[in-house]
KEVEX-618117 format. One record per residue (C-alpha): x, y, z. Coordinates in nm, 4 decimals. Example, Ala and Ser with C-alpha at 12.3 -4.5 7.8 and 13.67 -1.06 7.14 Angstrom:
<rs>
R        c1        c2        c3
R    1.2300   -0.4500    0.7800
R    1.3670   -0.1060    0.7140
</rs>
This chain:
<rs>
R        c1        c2        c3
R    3.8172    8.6676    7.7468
R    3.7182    8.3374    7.5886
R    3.8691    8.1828    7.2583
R    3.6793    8.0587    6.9648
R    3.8632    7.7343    6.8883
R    4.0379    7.7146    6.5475
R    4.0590    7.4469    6.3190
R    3.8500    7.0527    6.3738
R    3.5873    7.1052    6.5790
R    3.5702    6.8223    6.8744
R    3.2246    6.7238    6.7005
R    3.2658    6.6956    6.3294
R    2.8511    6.6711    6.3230
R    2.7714    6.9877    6.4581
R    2.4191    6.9842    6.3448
R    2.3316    6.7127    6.5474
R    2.2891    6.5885    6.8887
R    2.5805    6.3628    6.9965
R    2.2306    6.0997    7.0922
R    2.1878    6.0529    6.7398
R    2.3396    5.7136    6.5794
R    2.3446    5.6745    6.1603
R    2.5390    5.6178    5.8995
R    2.6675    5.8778    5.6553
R    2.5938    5.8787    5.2875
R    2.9712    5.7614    5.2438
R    2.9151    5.5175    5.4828
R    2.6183    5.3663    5.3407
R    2.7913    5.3945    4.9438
R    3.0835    5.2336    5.0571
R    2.8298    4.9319    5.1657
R    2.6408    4.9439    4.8873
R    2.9724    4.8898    4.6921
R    3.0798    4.6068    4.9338
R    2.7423    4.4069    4.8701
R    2.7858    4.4918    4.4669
R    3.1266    4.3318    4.4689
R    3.0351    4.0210    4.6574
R    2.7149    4.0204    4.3949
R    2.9422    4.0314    4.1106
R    3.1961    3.7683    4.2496
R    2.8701    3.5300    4.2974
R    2.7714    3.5664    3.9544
R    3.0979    3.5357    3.8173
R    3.1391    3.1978    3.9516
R    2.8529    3.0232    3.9237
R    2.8145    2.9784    3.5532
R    3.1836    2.8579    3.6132
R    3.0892    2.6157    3.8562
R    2.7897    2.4801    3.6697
R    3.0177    2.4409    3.3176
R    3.2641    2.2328    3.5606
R    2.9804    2.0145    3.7297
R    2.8583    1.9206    3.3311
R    3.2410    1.8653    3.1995
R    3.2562    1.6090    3.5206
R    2.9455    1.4019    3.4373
R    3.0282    1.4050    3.0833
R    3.3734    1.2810    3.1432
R    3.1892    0.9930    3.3713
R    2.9482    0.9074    3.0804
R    3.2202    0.9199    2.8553
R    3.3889    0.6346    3.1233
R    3.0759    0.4188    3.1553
R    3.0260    0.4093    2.7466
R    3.4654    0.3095    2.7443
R    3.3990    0.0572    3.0098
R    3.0536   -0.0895    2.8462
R    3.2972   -0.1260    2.4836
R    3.5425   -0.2626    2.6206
R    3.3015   -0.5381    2.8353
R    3.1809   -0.6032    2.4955
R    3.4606   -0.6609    2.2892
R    3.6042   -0.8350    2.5845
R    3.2537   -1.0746    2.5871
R    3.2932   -1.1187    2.2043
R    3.6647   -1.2760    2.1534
R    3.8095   -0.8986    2.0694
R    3.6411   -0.8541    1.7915
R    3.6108   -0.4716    1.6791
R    3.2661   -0.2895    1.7521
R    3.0359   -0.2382    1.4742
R    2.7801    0.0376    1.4198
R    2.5090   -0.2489    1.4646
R    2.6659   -0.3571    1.7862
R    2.5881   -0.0758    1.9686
R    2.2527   -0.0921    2.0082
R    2.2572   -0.4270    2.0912
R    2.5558   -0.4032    2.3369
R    2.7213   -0.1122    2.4689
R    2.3790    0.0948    2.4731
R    2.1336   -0.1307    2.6094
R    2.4243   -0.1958    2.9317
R    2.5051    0.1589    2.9899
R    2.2849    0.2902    3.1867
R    2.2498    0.6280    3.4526
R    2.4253    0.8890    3.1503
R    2.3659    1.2100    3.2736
R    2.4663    1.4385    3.0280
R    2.4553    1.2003    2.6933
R    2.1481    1.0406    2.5480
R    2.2900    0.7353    2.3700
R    2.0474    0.7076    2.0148
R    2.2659    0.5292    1.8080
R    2.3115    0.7129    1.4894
R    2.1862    1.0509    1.5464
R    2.4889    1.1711    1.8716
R    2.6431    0.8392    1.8898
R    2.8127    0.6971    1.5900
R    3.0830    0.4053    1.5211
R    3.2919    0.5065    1.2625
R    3.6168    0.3210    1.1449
R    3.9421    0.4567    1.0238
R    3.8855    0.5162    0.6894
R    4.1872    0.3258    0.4816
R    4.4136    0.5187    0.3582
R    4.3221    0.8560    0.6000
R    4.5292    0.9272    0.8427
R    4.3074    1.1024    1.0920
R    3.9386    1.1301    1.1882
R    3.8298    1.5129    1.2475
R    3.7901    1.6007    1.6111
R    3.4204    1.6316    1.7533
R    3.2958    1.9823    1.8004
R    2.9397    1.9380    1.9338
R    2.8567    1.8742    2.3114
R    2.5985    1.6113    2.2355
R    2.7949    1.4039    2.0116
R    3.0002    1.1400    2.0702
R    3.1850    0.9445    1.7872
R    3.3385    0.5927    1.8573
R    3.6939    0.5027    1.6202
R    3.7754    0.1571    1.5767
R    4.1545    0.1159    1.4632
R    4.2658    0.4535    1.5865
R    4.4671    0.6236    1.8543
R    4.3933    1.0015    2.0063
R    4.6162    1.2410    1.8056
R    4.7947    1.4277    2.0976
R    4.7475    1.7691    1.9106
R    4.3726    1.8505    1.7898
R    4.2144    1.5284    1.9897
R    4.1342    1.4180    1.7036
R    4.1756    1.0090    1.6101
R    4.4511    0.9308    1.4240
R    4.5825    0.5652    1.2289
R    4.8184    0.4417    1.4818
R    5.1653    0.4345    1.4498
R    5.1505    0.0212    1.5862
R    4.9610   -0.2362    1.4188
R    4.7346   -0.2429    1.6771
R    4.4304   -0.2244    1.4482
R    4.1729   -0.3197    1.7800
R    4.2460   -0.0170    1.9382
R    3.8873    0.2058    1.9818
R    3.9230    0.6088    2.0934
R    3.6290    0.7741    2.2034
R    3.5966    1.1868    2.0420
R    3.3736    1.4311    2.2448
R    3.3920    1.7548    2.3147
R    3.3358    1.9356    2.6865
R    3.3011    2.2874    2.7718
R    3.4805    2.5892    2.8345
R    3.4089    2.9672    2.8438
R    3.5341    3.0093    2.4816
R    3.3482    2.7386    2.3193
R    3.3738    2.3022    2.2990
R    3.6643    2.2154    2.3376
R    3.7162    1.9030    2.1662
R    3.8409    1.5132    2.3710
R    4.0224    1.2202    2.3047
R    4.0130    0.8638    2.4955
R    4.1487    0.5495    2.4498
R    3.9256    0.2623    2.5119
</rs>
């Protein structure tokens, strides 16, 4: 007398030959969901990286412009940029700005300390840059503020770089 057999079968694909190779439907979902994920991750970071790749070559821009100021107030005696210096000086020697487009008055101003303010507001826009003459960065909003030495020659540079919730506004000291 022969015995069916109870329970897993020894071929779990009894409808086909044991010559046939595929993949199952599970199979092939769980690789669709594998290649969906790495899709995702990809697009995830790559806005990222191209954010991070602008914030670098503004922060280099924002160097050259600090080092052209400061070889021309070294050039004339220390005496405090002026609106009307910049075109003649620190815009005409910078040169290779990737992300900034020097025009003096319309993205690239030099204002002073106003007397009697304390601080100058922060910059917001991405395309601006705003030069301080007798101010230091204000640790708190990046904005400039009147510095607590009477070191009136001092020059900060306000910008703003970018982040996934907006500008986020930048202080240097020239």
């Amino acid at each position: 007398m022969k015995f069916k057999r109870l329970g897993v079968a020894k071929n779990h694909r009894p409808n086909r030959p044991k010559s046939s190779r595929g993949f199952t439907i599970i199979e092939t979902f769980f690789g669709l969901a594998v290649i969906g994920i790495i899709i995702m991750a990809v697009f995830l970071a790559v806005p990222t990286l191209t954010r991070n790749s602008r914030n670098t070559q503004r922060q280099d821009d924002i160097g050259r412009i600090a080092n052209s100021i400061t070889s021309w107030v070294s050039n004339h005696r220390g005496n405090t940029i002026t609106q009307a210096d910049l075109q003649k000086g620190v815009v005409n020697q910078t040169t290779n700005l990737r992300q900034f487009t020097l025009t003096v008055g319309t993205n690239f101003t030099v204002t002073p300390l106003i007397t009697g303010a304390s601080t100058s507001p922060a910059v917001i826009n991405l395309t601006d840059i705003k030069v301080v003459t007798g101010a230091e960065c204000d640790t708190i909003d990046a904005s400039a503020k009147r510095p607590t030495t009477e070191n009136h020659r001092s020059t900060v540079l306000l910008f703003a770089i970018e982040s996934a919730a907006g500008p986020v506004p930048k202080c240097t000291v020239v």
